[in-house]
Every structure is written in C-alpha cells, then in structure tokens.
C-alpha positions as CSV (number, residue, x, y, z in Angstrom):
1,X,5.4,2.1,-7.6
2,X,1.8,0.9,-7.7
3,X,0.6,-2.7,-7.0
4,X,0.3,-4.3,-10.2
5,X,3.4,-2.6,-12.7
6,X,5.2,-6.2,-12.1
7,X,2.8,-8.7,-12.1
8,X,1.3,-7.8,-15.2
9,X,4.2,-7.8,-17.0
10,X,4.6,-11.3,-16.0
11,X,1.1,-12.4,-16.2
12,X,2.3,-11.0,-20.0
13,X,5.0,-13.0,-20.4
14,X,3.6,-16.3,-18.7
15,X,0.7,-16.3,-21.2
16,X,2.2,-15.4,-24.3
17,X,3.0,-18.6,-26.1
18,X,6.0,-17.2,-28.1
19,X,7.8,-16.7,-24.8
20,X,7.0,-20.2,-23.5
21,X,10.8,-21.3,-24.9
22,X,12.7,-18.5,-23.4
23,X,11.0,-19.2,-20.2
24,X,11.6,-23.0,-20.7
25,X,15.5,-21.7,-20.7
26,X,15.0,-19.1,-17.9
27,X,13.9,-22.1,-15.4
28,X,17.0,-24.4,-16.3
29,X,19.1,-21.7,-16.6
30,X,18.2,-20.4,-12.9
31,X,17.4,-23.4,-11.1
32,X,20.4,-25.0,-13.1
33,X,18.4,-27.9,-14.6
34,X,19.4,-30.7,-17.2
35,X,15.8,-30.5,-18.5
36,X,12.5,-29.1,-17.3
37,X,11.4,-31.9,-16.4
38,X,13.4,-32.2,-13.3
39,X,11.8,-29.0,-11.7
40,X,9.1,-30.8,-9.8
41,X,11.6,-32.8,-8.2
42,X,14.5,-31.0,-7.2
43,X,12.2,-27.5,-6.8
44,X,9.1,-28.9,-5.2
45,X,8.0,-25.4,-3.8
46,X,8.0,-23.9,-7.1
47,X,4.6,-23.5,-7.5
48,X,3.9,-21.9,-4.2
49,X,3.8,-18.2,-4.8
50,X,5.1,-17.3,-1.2
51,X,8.1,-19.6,-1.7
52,X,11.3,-18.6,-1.5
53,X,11.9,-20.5,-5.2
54,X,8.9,-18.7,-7.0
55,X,9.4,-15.4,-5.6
56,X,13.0,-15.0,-6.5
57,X,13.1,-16.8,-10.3
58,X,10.4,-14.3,-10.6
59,X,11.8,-11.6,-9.7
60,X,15.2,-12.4,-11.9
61,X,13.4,-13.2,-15.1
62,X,12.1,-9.8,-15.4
63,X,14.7,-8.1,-14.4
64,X,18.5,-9.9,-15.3
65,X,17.3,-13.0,-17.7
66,X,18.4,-12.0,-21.3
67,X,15.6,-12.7,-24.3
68,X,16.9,-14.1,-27.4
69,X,16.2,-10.5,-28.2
70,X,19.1,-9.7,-26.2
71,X,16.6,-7.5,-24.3
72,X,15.6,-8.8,-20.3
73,X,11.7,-9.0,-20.1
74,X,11.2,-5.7,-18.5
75,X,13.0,-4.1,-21.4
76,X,10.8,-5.7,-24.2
77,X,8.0,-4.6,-22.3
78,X,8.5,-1.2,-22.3
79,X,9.7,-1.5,-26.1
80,X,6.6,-3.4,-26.9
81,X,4.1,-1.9,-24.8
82,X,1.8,-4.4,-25.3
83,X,-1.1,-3.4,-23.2
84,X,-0.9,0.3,-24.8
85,X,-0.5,1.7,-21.7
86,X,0.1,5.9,-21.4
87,X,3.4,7.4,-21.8
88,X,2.9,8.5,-18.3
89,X,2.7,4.5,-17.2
90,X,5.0,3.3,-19.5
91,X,7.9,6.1,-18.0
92,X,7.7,4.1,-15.0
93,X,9.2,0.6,-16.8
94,X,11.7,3.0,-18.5
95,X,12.9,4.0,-15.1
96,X,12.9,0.7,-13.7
97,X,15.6,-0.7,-15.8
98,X,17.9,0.8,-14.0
99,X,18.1,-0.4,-10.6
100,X,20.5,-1.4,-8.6
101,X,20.4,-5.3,-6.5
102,X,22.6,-6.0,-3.8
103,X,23.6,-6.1,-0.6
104,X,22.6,-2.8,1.8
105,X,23.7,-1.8,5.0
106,X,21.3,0.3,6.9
107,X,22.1,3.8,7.9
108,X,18.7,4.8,9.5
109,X,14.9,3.8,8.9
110,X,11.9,5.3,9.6
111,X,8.3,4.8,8.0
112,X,8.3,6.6,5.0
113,X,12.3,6.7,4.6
114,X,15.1,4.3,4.6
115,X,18.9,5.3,4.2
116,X,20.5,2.5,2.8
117,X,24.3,2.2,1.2
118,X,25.4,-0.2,-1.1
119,X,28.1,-2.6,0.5
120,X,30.1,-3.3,-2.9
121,X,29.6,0.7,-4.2
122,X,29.7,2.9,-1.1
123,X,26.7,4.6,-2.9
124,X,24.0,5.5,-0.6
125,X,20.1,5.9,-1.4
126,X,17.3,7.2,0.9
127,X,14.8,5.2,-0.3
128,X,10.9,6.0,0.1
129,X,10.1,3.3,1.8
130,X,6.9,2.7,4.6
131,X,6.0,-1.4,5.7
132,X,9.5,-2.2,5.6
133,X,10.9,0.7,7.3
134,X,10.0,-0.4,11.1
135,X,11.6,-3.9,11.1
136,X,14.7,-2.0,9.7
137,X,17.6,-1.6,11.8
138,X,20.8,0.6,11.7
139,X,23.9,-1.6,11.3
140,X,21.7,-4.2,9.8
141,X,22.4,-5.8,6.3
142,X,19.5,-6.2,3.7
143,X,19.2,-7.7,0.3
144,X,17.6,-5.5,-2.4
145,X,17.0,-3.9,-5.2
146,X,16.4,0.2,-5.8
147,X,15.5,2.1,-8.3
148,X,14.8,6.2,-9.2
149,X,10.8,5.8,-9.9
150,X,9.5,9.3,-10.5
151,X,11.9,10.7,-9.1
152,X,12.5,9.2,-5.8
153,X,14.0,6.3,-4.7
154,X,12.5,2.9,-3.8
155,X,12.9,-0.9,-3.3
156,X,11.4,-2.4,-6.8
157,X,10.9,-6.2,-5.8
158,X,8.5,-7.7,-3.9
159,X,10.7,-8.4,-1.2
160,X,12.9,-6.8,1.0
161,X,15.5,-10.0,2.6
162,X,17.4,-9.6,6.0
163,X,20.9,-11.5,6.4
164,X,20.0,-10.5,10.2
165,X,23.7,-10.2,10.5
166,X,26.6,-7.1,10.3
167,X,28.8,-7.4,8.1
168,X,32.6,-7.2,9.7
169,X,35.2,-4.0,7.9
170,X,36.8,-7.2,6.4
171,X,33.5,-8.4,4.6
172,X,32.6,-4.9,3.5
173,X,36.6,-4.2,2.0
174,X,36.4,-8.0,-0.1
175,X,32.8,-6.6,-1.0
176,X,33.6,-3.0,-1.9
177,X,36.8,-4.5,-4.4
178,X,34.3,-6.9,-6.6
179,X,32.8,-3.9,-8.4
180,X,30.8,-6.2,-10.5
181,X,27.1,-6.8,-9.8
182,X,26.2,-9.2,-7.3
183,X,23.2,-11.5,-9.6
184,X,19.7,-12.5,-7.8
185,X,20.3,-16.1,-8.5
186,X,23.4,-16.2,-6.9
187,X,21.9,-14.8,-3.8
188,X,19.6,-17.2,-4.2
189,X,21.5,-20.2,-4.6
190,X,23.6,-18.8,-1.4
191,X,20.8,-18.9,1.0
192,X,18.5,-21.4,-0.7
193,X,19.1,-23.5,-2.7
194,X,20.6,-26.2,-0.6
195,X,17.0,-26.6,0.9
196,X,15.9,-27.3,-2.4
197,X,18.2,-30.1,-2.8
198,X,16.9,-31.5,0.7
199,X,13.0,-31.0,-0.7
200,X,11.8,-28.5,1.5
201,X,13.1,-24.8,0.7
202,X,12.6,-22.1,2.8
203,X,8.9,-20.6,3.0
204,X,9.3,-17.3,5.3
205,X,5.3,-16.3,4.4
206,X,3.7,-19.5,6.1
207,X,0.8,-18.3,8.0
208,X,1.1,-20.6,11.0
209,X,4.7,-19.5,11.2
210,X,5.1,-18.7,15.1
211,X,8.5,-16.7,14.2
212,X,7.0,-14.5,12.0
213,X,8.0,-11.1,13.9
214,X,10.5,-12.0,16.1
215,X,9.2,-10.4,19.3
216,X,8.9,-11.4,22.7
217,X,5.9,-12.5,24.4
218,X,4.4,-10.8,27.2
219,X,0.8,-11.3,28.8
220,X,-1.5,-9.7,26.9
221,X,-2.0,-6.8,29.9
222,X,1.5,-6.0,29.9
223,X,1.5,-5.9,25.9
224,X,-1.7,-3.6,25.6
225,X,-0.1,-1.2,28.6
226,X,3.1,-1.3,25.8
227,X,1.2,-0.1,23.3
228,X,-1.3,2.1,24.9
229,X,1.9,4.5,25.8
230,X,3.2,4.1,22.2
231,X,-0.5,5.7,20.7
232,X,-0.2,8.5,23.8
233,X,3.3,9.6,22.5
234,X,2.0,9.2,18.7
235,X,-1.1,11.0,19.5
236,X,-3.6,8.8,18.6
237,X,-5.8,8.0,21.3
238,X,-8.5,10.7,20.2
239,X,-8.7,8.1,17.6
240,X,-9.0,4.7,18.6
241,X,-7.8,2.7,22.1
242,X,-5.4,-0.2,22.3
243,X,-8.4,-2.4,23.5
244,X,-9.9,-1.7,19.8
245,X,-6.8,-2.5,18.3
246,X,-6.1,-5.8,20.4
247,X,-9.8,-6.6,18.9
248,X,-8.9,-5.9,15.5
249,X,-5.9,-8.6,15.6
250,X,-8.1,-11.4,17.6
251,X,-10.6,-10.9,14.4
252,X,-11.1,-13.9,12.8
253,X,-11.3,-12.7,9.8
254,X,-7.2,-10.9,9.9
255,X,-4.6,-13.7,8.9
256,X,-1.6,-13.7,10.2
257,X,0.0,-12.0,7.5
258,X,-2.2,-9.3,7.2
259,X,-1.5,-8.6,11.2
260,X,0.2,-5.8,9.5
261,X,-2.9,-4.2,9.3
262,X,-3.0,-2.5,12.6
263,X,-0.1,-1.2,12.0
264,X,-0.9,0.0,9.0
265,X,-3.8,2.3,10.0
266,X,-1.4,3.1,13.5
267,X,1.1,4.4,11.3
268,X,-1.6,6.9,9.1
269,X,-3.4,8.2,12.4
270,X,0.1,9.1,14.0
271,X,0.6,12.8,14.5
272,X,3.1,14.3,12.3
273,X,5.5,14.7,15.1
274,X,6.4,11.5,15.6
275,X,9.8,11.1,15.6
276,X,11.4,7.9,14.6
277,X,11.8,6.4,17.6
278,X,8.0,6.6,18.4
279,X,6.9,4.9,15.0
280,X,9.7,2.0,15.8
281,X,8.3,1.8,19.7
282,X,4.3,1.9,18.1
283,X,5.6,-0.8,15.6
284,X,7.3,-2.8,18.6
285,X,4.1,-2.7,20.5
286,X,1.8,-3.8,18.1
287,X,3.9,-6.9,17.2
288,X,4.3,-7.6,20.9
289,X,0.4,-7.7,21.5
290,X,-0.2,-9.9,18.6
291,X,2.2,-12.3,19.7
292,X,0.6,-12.5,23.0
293,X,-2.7,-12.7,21.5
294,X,-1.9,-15.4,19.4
295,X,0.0,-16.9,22.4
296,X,-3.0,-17.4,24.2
297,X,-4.9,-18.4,21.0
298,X,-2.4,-21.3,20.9
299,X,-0.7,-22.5,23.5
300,X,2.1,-24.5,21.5
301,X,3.9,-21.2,20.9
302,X,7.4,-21.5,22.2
303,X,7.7,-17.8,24.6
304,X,11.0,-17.8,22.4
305,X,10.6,-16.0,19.0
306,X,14.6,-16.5,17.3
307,X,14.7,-17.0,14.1
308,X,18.2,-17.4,12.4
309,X,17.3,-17.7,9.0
310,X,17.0,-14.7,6.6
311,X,13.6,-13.1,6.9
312,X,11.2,-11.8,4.1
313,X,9.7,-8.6,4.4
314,X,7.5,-9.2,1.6
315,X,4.7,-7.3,-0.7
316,X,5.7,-3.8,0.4
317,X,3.1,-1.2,0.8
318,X,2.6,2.6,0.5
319,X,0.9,4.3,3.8
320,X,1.0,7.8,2.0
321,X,1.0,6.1,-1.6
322,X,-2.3,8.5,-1.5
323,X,-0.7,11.9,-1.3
324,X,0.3,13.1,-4.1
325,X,-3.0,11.8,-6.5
326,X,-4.9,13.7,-3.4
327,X,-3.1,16.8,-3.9
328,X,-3.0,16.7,-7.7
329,X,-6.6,16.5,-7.0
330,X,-7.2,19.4,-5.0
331,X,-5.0,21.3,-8.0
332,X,-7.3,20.1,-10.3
333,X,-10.4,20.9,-8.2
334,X,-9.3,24.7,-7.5
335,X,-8.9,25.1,-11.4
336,X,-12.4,23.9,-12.3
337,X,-11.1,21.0,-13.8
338,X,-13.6,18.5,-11.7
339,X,-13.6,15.1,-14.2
340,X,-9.8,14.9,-13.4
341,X,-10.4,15.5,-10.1
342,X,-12.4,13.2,-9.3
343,X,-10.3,10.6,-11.1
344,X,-7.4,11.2,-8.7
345,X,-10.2,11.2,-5.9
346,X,-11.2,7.9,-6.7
347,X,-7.3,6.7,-7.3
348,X,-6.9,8.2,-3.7
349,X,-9.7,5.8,-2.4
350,X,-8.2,2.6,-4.1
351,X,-4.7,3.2,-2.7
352,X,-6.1,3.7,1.0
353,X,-8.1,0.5,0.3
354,X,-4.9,-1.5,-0.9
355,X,-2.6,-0.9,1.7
356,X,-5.5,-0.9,4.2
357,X,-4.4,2.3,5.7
358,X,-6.2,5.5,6.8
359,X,-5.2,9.3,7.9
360,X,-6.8,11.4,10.5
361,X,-8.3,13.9,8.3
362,X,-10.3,11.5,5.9
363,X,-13.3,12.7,5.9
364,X,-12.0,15.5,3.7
365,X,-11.7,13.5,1.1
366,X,-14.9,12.2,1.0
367,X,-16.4,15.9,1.5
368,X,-13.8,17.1,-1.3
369,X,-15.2,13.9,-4.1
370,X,-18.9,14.4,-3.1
371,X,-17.6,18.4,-3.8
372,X,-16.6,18.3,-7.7
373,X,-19.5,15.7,-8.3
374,X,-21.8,18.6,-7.4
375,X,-19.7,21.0,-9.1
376,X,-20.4,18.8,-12.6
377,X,-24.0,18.0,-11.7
378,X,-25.7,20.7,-9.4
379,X,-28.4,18.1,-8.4
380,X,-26.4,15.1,-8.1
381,X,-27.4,12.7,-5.0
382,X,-24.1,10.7,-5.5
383,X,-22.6,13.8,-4.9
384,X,-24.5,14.9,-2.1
385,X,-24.2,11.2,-0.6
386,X,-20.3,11.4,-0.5
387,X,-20.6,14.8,1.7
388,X,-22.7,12.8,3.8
389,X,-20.6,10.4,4.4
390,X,-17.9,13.1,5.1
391,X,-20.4,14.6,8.5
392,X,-20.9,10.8,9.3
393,X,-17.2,10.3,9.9
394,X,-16.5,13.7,11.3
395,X,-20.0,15.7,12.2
396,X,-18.0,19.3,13.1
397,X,-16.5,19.5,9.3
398,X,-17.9,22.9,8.8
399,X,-16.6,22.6,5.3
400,X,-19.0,19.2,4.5
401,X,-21.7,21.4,6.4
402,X,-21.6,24.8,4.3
403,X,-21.6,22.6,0.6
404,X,-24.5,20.4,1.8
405,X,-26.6,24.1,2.4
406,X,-25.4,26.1,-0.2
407,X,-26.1,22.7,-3.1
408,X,-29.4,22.3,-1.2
409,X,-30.7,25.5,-1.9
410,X,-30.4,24.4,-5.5
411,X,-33.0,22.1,-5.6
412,X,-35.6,24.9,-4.2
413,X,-34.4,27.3,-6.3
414,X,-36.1,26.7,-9.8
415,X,-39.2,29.1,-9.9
416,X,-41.7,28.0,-13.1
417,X,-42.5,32.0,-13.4
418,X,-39.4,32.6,-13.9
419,X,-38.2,29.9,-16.3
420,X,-41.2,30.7,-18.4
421,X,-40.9,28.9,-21.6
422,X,-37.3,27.6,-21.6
423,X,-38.4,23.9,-21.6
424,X,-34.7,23.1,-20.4
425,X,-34.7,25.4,-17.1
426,X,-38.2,23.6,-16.7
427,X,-37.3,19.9,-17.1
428,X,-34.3,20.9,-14.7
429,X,-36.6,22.4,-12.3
430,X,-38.5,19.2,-12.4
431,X,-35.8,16.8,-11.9
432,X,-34.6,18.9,-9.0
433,X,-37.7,19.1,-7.1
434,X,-38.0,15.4,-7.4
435,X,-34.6,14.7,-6.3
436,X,-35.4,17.5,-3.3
437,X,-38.0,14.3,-2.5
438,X,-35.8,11.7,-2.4
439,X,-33.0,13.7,-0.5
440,X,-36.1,15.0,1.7
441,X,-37.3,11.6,2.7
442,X,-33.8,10.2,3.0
443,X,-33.3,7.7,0.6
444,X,-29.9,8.4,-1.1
445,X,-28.2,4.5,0.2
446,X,-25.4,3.7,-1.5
447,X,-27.2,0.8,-3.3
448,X,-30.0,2.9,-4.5
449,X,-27.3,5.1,-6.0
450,X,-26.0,2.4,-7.6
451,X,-22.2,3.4,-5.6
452,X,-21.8,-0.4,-4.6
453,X,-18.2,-0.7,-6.6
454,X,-17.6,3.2,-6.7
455,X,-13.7,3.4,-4.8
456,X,-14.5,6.1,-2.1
457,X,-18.0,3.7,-0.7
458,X,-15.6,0.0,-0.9
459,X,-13.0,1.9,1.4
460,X,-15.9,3.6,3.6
461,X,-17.7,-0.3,3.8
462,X,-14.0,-0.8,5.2
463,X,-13.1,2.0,7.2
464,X,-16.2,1.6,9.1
465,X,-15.6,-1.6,10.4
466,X,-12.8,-0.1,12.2
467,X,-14.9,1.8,14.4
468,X,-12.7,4.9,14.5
469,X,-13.3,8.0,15.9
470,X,-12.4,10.6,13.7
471,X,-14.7,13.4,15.4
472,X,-12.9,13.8,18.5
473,X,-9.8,15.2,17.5
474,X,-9.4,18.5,15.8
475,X,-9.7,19.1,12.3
476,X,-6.5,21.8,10.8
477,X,-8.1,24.7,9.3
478,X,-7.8,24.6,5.6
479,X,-8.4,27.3,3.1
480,X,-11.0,25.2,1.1
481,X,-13.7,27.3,-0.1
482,X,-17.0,26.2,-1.5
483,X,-16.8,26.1,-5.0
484,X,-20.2,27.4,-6.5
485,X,-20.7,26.6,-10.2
486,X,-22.3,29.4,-12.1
C-alpha cells in the first residue's frame, strides 16, 4: 500500500465542511465525551500526531466509525471517489474494506514476510511485511489490522502495537469463543486511555525516548565488531563498512526515529541468501550500535533499555515497494512501449527515495531510465545524463557503456550530402551536432538540464551522500540488450 492512500482520505474528510458534524460525533463517540468541548482537557495529546490518542481515533474513523450514510469513511470514499482517482487506485480502497483488526500471535518473521494468526479466529495470514518484520518475534502477541491489497496480504494501519507479552492456552480459548470483532477503540481504551485521564497519555514516538529499541548497550567497539560480522554473513561488505554505517547514525542530521535508516539501506544491500536469522542478527546489531552511539552522545542513558509498556512500530515501510513498478518497467521497455516505462522508472525512483532504501544493482535502473529516454529522443542529453550517472555509480556496467557508444554515434551521424533537401533530416542534423558540443565539452549537470525535481536525480542527490560502493561487487549478467530505435 503506498504512502499516501490513508492520509488523503482523511485530509478529505477533515476539510470537507459537510463532514465537520459526523466528525464532531466521531470524537465524543471515541473518546466518550459529554461535549467537544471537553477534548482539550481530558485528551490533551490529541493534537500531537505521534500520540497514541491521534493515531488510533484516526485510524478508527476511517475504518469502523459509521457515517449518517450508514457507510464508514473509507467506504464513502471509494463510492464517492472524490479526487477522480483511476480504477486501478481506487481498487485498492475497495480491497481495504475488508480487513481484519485484532489481536495476532506471531508464527515467524522475517523482512519482507510475517506469519501471523488471529488469536479469536485461528485464521492465519502471511502478511508482506518489511520494517516491522525484524522487531517481530515468534510467540509474541501484536495488535493489528490486515488486509488482501492486490493480492497479497499486509498490515493496513499506520501502526503495528506489541503487548510484549504471550498469551497463556487459557487467554487464547476465552479469545478464540468471542467470535465477534475485537473494536480499535476498545483496544484503545484498554491500554490508554487511563493515561488520558491522568493528563499525559502514552507517546511511544518521542524522539528523546532512550527506550526506543529495547537493546542493550555495549561500547561502541564491541557494537561495531557486532555488526561488522552481521554485514560479512549478509554479504555486504563489498558495499559499505560498519565504520560508514556508525557515521551515518552519529549524523546530525538522522533523528532518532529515522535511525531506521541504516537499516533500511542494510536490509536492500543484503545478499539474497540471507536467511532469517542473519536479517534479525543485522537488525540486532544495528540497533545495538546506535544505542551505544547515542550512549556516549548522552551520558544520562540508563545501560538498561526495559520498557513494559506496549511499543509502536509505527509508519511502516516497503524495502522492495520498488519491484514490481521496476519490472513492469522493464515489460514495458522490451515492448517499445518507453512513455510507460519511464513512468514506472520514475515511480521506482520515488519509492526508493520514501523508504530511504537502496539495492545492490541500482545503477541499472538509472542506465535502464536514461535507456528509453534515448529510445523516444535519439539526441536527448537527459537521457544520456541518466546513463552517466549509471557508470558513475558502477563504472564496469558494460550495459551503460555499450548505449552511451552506440546513441553517441547518433550525433556524428547526420551527413548534409546525404540529407539533401529534407529540411527535417537537416534541422535534426543541426540540433545533434550542437548537442555533440555540449556532450563534447561536458556540460550536461543536472541543473543545466533542468533534472533538479526529476525522481531518479532527488534519489541520486541522496544516494550519494551514502558514499556506497556499488563497483566493487559483481554485477549478475542480465540479458538486457541495447535497444536501437529505427
């Protein structure tokens, strides 16, 4: 499910001033309120989006509150369709009403798929699932919601909620005879709402939050030994070192929330034979050097990370969310339909960018965009530029190599003899000898193309201030084949 299918529903909803008394009524109905007025009081945190309050009225407005319409919000949406989206986009809010929230006990977890069952149904879902999936034990009890999307199975909320407790044979029989559906805001009201009362509910997202990850803190040596042994066994050293990862979380400008980050990119450069046990140990170790990094950043920080309260694994993210636009792309691109490639190129280059990920081929899809640009414009720089960037990243691609020659020869290959008096051929002829100038002299820069806010040249700005190394390891052959445009 992309970032975004949510939150504009409710941006939608929160806007619209026709809804403004069913929300009125959603509040007092959730929070149980005399009037509205009392919501500042007795829900202080409300209007902190990272609270536990905002995030989980949210969350049960669109998908359990009842309109006057008798429809819930995600259900007038997708009868509405208010933004005109395309069928395609629109199947995806048809799919999402049904979904299934509860309470899941974790059969196995590894990045990219979670085996959950349903403690009150017996049914059991392997969910696609990638951020989540390492803090995920077996045994383990979760709060969450699933749904078929497309086909496969995921966890349609913005957060994933640990009871970081197992659930006795007893618990799960009294669960497994109330067939009916456990509701959001009773969950809520069972682990929260009592903190409301006090004036101080639970915020699990605070940045400064020392508990954050639950691991324990060793020195900083021992931490970087940890992890340097996890990236052997993933095979990712050819890539980057644990020093260059401990620098990327002592950055100034990585938050502690976003120390997922490192892991993020970990997780895409791992070989494809990791098994599960070398994601969770990668995982582990990257957590463990953070918490010793920020140990020695601040000195306060009890050694003892325990944290009994439920935890939020929140704003879940995709590592391989790029696949199957990437491959759909490469369909496209073998069938000379180029446009639509290069529209699931550039969706490939925004969903790397959002979940600040990476893989260890990425060059080639740089080479493959710059590829069908110069398949719909023969004497395209942008084009050229993007199979640039492709050797910058990787300068043994043969592939970027052989299309930069064989579109080069383009530009010295309009004779005037021969074009004679076809005033097109020689207008072309004249563009491409000038563009043979600029390529000749080097002055293609993204900001001279005018690619400042083109998706593949944000994500390289990115990716490059990684410093990885993606020439050192070897590429897979592939059977791409220049495509020549008659």
């Amino acid at each position: 499910m992309r970032t975004g299918t949510i939150s504009n529903l409710i941006e939608y909803f929160f806007q619209e001033e026709q809804y403004s008394f069913e929300i009125e009524k959603a509040l007092k109905e959730f929070f149980k309120l005399k009037n509205i007025g009392e919501l500042s009081e007795k829900v202080p945190d409300f209007l902190d989006v990272n609270s536990a309050p905002h995030r989980y009225f949210h969350e049960w407005f669109v998908y359990e509150f009842k309109l006057t319409s008798g429809r819930t919000p995600l259900g007038e949406w997708y009868d509405l369709n208010p933004f005109k989206i395309s069928s395609s986009e629109l199947a995806v809010y048809a799919d999402l009403q049904v979904n299934y929230f509860g309470f899941y006990e974790v059969v196995s977890s590894v990045p990219g798929k979670v085996e959950v069952e349903n403690i009150s149904s017996g049914d059991s879902f392997k969910v696609r699932e990638y951020k989540a999936a390492p803090f995920l034990k077996p045994k383990e009890v979760i709060i969450a919601r699933v749904a078929l999307v497309k086909g496969r199975y995921e966890f349609v909320s913005g957060l994933v909620e640990t009871t970081d407790v197992a659930f006795s044979d007893r618990v799960k029989k009294i669960f497994s005879k109330n067939r009916e559906r456990v509701s959001l805001k009773e969950v809520y009201h069972m682990y929260h709402a009592h903190n409301d009362k006090e004036g101080s509910s639970v915020d699990m997202s605070n940045d400064n939050d020392p508990d954050l990850f639950n691991k324990p803190i060793l020195s900083i040596t021992e931490a970087r030994r940890n992890l340097h042994q996890a990236m052997v066994i993933c095979d990712i050293l050819p890539f980057v070192s644990a020093k260059k990862v401990e620098g990327w979380i002592s950055r100034g400008d990585i938050k502690v929330k976003e120390v997922f980050g490192p892991a993020t990119i970990l997780l895409g450069l791992a070989g494809d034979g990791s098994s599960e046990e070398d994601t969770k140990f990668l995982i582990d170790s990257i957590m463990t050097l953070s918490n010793a990094i920020r140990k020695e950043q601040n000195s306060d920080i009890d050694d003892e990370l325990i944290d009994n309260k439920p935890r939020f694994i929140q704003d879940t993210i995709e590592i391989f969310a790029w696949r199957d636009n990437y491959l759909s792309g490469i369909k496209n691109m073998q069938k000379g339909l180029f446009s639509r490639a290069l529209k699931e190129f550039d969706q490939v280059f925004k969903d790397l960018l959002d979940n600040r990920t990476t893989t260890r081929e990425v060059y080639r899809m740089f080479a493959n965009k710059g590829t069908v640009m110069l398949a719909v414009d023969p004497i395209s720089l942008s084009g050229r530029y993007f199979l640039e960037l492709a050797l910058k990243l990787n300068p043994n691609y043969d592939f970027a190599r052989k299309q930069l020659k064989w579109r080069d020869k383009i530009f010295t290959s309009f004779d005037k003899n021969r074009s004679g008096n076809d005033k097109e051929m020689k207008n072309l002829g004249l563009i491409a000898r000038i563009a043979e100038q600029v390529v000749v002299k080097n002055k293609n820069s993204a900001k001279t193309l005018n690619l400042q806010n083109d998706p593949a040249q944000l994500y390289y700005e990115w990716l490059k201030t990684l410093d990885i190394c993606f020439s050192k390891h070897s590429a897979i052959p592939t059977k791409e084949s220049i495509i020549k445009k008659s």
